[in-house]
C-alpha positions as CSV (number, residue, x, y, z in Angstrom):
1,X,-6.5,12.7,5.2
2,X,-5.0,15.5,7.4
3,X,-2.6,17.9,5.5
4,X,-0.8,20.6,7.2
5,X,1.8,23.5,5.7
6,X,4.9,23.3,7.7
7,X,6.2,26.2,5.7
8,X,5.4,27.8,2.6
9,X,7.2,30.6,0.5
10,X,6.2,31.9,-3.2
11,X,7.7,29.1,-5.2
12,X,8.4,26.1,-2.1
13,X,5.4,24.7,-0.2
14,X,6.2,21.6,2.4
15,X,3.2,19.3,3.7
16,X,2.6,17.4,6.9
17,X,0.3,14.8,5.4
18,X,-1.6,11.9,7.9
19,X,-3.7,9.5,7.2
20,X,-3.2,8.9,3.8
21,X,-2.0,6.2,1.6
22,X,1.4,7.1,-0.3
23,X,0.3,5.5,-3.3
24,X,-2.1,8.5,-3.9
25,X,0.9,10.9,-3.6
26,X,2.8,8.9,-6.1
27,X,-0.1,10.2,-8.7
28,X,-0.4,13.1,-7.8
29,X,3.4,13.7,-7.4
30,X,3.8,12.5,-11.2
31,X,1.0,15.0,-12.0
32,X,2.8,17.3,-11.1
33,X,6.4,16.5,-12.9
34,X,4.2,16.2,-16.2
35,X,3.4,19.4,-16.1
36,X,5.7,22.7,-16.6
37,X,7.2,25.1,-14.3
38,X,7.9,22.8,-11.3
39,X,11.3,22.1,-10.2
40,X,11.1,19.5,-7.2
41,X,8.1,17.4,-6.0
42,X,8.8,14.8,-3.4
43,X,7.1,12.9,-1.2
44,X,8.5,10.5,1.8
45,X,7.5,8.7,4.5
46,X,8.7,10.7,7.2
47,X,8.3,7.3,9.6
48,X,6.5,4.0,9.0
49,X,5.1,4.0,13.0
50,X,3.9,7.5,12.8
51,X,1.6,7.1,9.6
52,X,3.5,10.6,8.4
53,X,4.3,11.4,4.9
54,X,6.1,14.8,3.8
55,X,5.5,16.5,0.6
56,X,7.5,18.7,-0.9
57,X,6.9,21.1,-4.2
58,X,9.6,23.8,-5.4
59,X,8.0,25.7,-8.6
60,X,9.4,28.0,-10.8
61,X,6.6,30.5,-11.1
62,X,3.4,30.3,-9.7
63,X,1.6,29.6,-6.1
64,X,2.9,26.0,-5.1
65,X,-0.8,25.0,-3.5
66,X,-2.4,25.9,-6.9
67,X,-0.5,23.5,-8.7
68,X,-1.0,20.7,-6.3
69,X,-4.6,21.2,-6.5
70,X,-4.1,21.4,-10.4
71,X,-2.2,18.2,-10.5
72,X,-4.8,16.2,-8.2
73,X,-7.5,17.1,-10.2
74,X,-5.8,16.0,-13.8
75,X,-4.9,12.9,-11.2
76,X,-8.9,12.6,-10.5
77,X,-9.5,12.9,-14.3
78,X,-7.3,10.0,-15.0
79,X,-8.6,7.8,-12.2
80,X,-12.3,8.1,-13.7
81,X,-11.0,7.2,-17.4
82,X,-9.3,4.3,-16.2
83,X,-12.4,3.3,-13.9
84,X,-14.7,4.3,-17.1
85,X,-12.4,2.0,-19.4
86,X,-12.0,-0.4,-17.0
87,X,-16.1,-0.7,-16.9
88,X,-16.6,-0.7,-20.5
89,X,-14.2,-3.7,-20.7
90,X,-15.1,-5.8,-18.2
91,X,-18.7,-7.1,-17.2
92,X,-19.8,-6.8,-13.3
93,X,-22.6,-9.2,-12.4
């Protein structure tokens, strides 16, 4: 994954993101509506051929980059419950 800050203020950050899988930005995009003190967080496919997807966070208060690394780690979290009750329920050979 490449990400890149096209521009970035005190409360609005927008991200070039490459190589990436939207789906991951889905989760951490909910992340970050769960939690308080963000206004906007959108993501897009910018265009299918170019493998591009924009980000974008408006918060209320607070550094826009901290709360995206907040929310991705609370999306992390999450992934390793689900993998950890996933485990306990079903038996690998």
């Amino acid at each position: 994954m490449q990400a890149q800050v096209h521009n970035a203020s005190q409360n609005e950050v927008n991200l070039s993101i490459k190589e990436s899988d939207i789906g991951t930005l889905y989760i951490i995009q909910h992340e970050l509506l769960k939690g308080s003190g963000i206004d906007f967080a959108g993501v897009i496919v910018k265009h299918p051929l170019t493998n591009e997807i924009w980000m974008r966070v408006n918060t209320t208060s607070g550094d826009p980059i901290k709360q995206i690394n907040k929310a991705t780690d609370a999306a992390i979290s999450s992934a390793e419950e689900l993998k950890k009750l996933f485990n306990s329920k079903i038996k690998v050979n």
